[in-house]
MARKOLLUM-384627 format. One record per atom (N, C-alpha, C, O): residue in three letters; y, x, z. Coordinates in steps of 0.001 Angstrom, whole numbers, plus 500000, padded with zeros to 6 digits. Layout:
<rs>
ALAYXZ...
</rs>
This chain:
<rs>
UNK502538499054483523UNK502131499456484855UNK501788498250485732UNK500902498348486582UNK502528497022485529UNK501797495885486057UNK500228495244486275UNK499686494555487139UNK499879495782485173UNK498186495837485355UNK497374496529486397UNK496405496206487083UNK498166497674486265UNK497452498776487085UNK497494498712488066UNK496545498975488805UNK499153498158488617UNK499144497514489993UNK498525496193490781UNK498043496021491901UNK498799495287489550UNK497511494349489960UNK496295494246490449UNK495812493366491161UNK495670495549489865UNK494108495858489843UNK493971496921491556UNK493101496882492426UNK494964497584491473UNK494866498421492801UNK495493497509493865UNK495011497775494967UNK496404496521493912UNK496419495372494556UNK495809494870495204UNK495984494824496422UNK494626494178494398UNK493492493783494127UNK492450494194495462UNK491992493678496482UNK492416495577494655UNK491322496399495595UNK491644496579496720UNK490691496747497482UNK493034496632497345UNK493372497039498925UNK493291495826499344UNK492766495728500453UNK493616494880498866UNK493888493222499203UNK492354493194499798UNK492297493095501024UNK491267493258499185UNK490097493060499360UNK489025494411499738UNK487854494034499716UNK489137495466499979UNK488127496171500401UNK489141497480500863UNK488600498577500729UNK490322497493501307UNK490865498172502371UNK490120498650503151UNK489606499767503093UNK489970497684504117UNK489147498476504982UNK487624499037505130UNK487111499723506014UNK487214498606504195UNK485622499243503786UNK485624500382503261UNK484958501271503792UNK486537500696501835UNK486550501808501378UNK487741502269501872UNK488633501733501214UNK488209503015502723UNK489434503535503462UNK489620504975502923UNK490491505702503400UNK488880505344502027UNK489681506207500941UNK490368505866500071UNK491396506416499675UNK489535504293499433UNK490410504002498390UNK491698503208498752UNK492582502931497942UNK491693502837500232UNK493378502331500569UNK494023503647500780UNK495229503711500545UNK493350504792501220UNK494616506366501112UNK494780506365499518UNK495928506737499276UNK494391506214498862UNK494077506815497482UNK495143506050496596UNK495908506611495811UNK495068504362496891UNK495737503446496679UNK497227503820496854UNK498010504022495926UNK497477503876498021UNK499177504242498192UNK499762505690498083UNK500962505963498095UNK498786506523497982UNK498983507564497462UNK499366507547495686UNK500237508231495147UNK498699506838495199UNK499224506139493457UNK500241505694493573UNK501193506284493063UNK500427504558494241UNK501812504235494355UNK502899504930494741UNK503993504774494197UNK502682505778495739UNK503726506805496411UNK504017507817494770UNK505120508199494379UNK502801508028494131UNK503026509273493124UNK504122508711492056UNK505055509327491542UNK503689507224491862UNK504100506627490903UNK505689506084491073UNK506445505849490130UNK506017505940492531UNK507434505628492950UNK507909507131492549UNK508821507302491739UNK507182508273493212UNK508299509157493111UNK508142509794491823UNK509104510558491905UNK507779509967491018UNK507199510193489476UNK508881508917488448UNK509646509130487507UNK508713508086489123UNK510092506867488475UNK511073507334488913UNK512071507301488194UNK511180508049490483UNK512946508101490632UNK512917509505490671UNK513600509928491604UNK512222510639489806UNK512509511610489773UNK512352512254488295UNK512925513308488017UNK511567511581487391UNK511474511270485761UNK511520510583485377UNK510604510219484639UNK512855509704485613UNK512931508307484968UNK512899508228483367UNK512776507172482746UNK513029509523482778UNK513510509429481613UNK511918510269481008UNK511872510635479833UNK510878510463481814UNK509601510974481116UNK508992509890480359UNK509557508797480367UNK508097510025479817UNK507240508815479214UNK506326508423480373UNK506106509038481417UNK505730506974479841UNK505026506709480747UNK503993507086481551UNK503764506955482753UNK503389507606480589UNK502262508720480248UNK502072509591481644UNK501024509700482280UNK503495510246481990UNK503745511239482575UNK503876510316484137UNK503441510804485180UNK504377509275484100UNK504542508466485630UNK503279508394485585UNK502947509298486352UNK502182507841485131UNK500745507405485809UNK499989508630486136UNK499087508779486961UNK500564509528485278UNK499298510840485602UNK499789511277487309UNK498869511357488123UNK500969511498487709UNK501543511543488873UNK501405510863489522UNK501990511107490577UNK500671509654489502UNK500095508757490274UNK498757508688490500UNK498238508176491492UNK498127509261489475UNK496876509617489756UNK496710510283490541UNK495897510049491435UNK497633511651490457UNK497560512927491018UNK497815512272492903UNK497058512347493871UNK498811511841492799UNK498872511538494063UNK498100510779495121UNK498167510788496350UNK497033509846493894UNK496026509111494416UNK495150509814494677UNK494577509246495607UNK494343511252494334UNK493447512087493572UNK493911512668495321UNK493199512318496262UNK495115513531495546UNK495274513654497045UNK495052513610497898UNK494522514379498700UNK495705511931497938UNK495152510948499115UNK493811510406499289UNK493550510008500424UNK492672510284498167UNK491199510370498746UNK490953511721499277UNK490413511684500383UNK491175512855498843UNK490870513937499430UNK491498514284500829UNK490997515188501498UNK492626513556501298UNK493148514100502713UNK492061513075503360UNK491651513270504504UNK491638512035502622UNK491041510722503417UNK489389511312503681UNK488720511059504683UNK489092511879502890UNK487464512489502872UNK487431513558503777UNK486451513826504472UNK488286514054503776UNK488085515873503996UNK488989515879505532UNK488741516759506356UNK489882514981505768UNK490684515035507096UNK491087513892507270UNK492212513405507154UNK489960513394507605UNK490059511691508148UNK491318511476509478UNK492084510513509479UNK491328512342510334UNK492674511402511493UNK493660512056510697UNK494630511300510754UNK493994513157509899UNK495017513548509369UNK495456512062508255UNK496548511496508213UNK494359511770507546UNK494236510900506359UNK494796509440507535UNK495863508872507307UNK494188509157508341UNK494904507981509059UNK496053507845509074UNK496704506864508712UNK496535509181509655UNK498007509059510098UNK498989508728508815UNK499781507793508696UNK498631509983507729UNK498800509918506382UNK498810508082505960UNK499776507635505342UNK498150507559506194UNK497587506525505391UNK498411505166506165UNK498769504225505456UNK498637505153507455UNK499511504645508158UNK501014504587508190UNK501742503636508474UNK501343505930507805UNK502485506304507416UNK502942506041505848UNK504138505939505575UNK502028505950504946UNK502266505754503955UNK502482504277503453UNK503404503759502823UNK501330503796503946UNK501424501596504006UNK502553501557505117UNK503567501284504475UNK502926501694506526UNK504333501558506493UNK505283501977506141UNK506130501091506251UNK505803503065505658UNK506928503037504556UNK506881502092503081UNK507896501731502484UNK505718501840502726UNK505654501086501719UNK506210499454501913UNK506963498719501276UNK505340499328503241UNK505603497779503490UNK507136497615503697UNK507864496944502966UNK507452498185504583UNK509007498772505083UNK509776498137503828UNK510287497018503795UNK509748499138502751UNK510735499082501339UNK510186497872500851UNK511096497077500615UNK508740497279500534UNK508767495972499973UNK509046495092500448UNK509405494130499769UNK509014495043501533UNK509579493861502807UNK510946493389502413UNK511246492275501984UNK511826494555502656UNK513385494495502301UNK513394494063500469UNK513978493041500109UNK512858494751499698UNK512923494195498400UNK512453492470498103UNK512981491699497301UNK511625492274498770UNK510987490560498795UNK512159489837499624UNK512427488696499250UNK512835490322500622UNK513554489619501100UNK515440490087500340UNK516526489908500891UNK515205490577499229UNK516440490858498521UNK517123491831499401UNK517981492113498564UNK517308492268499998UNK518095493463500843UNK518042494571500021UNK517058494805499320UNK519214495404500060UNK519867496443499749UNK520023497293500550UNK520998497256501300UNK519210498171500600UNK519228499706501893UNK520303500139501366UNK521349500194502012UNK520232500428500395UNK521175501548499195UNK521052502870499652UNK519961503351499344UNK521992503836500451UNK521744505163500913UNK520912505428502288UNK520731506546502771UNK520482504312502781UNK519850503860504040UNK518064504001503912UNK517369504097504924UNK517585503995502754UNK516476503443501879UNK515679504719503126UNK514910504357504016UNK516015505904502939UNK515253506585503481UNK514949506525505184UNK514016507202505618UNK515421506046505723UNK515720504875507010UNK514614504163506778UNK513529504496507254UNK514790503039505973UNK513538502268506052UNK512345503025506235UNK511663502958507257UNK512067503808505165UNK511017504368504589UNK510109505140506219UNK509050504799506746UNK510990506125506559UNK510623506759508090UNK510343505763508684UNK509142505608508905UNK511082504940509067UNK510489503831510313UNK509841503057510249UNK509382502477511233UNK509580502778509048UNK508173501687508451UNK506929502523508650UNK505854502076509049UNK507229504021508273UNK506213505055508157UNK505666505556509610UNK504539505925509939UNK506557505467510166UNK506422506146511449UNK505467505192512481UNK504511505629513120UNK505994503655512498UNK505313502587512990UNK503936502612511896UNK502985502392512646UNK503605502712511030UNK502487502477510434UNK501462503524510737UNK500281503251510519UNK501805504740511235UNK501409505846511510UNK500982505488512781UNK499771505304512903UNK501771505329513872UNK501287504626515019UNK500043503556515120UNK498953503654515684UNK500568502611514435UNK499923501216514400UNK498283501803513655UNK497185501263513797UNK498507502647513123UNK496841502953512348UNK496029503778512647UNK494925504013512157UNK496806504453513841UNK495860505224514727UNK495460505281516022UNK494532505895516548UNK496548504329516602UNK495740503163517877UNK495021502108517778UNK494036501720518406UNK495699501617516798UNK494202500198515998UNK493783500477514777UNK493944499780513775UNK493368501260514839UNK492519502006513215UNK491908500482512429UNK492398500127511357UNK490949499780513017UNK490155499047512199UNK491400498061511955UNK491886498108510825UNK492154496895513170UNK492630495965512448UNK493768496364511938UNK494254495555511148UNK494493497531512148UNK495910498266511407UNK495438497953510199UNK495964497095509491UNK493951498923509723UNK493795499230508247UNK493324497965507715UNK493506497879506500UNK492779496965508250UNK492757495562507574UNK494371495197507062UNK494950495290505979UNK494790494713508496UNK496532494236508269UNK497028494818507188UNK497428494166506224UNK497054496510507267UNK497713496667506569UNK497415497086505090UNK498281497504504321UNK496303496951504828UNK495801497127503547UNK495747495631502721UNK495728495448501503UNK495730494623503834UNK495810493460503102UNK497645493297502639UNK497906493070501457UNK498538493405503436UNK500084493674503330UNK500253494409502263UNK500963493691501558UNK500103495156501822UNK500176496182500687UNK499671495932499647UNK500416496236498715UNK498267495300499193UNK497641494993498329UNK498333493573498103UNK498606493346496924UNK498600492768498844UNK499402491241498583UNK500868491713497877UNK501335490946497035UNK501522492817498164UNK502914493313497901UNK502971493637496187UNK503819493283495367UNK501614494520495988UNK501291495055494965UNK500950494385494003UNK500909494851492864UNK500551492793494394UNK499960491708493543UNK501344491062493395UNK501679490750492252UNK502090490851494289UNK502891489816493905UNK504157490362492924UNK504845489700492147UNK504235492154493311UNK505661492524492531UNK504590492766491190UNK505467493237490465UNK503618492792490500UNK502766492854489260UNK503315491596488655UNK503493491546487438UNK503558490707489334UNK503288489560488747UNK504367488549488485UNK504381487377488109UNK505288489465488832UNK506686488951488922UNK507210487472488542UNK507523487018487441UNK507202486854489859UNK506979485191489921UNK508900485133490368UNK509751486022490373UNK508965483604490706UNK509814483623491305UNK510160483826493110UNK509387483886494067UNK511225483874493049UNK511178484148494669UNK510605483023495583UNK509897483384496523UNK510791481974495438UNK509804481198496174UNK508477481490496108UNK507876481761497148UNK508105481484495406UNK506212481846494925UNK506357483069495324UNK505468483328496136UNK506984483862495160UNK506812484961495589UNK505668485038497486UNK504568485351497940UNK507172484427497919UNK506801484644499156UNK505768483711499643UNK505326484019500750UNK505229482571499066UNK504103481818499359UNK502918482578499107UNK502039482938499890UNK503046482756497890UNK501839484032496985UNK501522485316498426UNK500479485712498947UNK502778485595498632UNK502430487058499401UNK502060486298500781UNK501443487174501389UNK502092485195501583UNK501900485086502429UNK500025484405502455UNK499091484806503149UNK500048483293501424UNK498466483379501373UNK497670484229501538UNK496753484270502358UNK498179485472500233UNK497354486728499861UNK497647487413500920UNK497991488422500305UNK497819487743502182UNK497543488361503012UNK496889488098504590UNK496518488729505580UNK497039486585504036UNK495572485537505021UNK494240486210503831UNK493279486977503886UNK494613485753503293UNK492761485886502254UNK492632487382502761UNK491644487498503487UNK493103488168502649UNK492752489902502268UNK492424490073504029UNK492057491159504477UNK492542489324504577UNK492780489722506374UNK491394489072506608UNK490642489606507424UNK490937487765505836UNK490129487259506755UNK488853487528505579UNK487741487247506027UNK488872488044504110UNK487960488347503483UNK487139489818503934UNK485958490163503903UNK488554490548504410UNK487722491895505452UNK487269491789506825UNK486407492474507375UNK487880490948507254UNK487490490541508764UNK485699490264508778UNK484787490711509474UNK485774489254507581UNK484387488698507203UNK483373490243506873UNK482542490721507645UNK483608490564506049UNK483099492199506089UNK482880492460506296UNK481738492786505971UNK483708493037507630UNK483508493824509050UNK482684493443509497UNK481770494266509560UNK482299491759510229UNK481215491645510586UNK480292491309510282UNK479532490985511194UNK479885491202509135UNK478779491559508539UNK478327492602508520UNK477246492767509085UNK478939493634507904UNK478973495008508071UNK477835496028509694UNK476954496888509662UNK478596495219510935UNK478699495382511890UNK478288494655513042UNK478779495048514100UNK477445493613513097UNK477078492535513672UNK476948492151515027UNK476562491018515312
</rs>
């Protein structure tokens, strides 16, 4: 599954905010694929990615078909994500709390992506895609956090660049 995360990494790191289905679509995989692990831990693998598909398969469709729904969705989803990787990069232990994080990362990301839609979904598509690259790649904790802090200058200022081009 490290590949796969790499590669969808990848893609939010760098075209988040252009294709803003494929950053719903993106953490919607991941969301399928977290909860697909702590609810069939014992399925084959097989069975975690298809549930991640499915959940990705979703999230372009709430993103196509109900775009401010898909914002909020999509806000809420990169902050709960960032939320839990944040605390995992910085070694913290929610333990029965986890779902704590998860709401209030979610809840602020939900906010944050539908009052600043464009630079939320940069920020936070670059945050997520840097998260997704660095736990793929499982470095040490120093590199870790150098790795994730570059990769979310590059992913910020490679869409920024984008944008205005894009938009002139």
């Amino acid at each position: 599954m490290s590949f796969v995360h790499l590669l969808v990494g990848a893609a939010l790191l760098t075209l988040g905010r252009r294709l803003f289905w494929l950053f719903v679509a993106g953490l919607g995989f991941v969301a399928g694929l977290r909860l697909a692990a702590d609810w069939f831990s014992q399925a084959p693998d097989w069975v975690t990615l298809a549930l991640g598909l499915v959940g990705g398969l979703i999230g372009a469709g709430v993103a196509l078909l109900l775009q401010r729904l898909g914002i909020a969705l999509a806000g809420f989803l990169a902050g709960a994500y960032i939320a839990f990787g944040m605390l995992e990069l910085l070694g913290a232990d929610p333990g029965a709390n986890a779902w704590l994080a998860h709401l209030a990362g979610g809840v602020l990301g939900a906010i944050l992506l539908s009052a600043l839609f464009d630079w939320a979904l940069i920020v936070l598509s670059s945050i997520s895609g840097a998260i997704m690259v660095v736990q793929s790649l499982e470095l040490a904790a120093t590199w870790n956090t150098v790795l994730f802090l570059a990769l979310v200058l590059l992913g910020v200022l490679i869409q920024r660049r984008t944008a205005q081009t894009a938009n002139p």
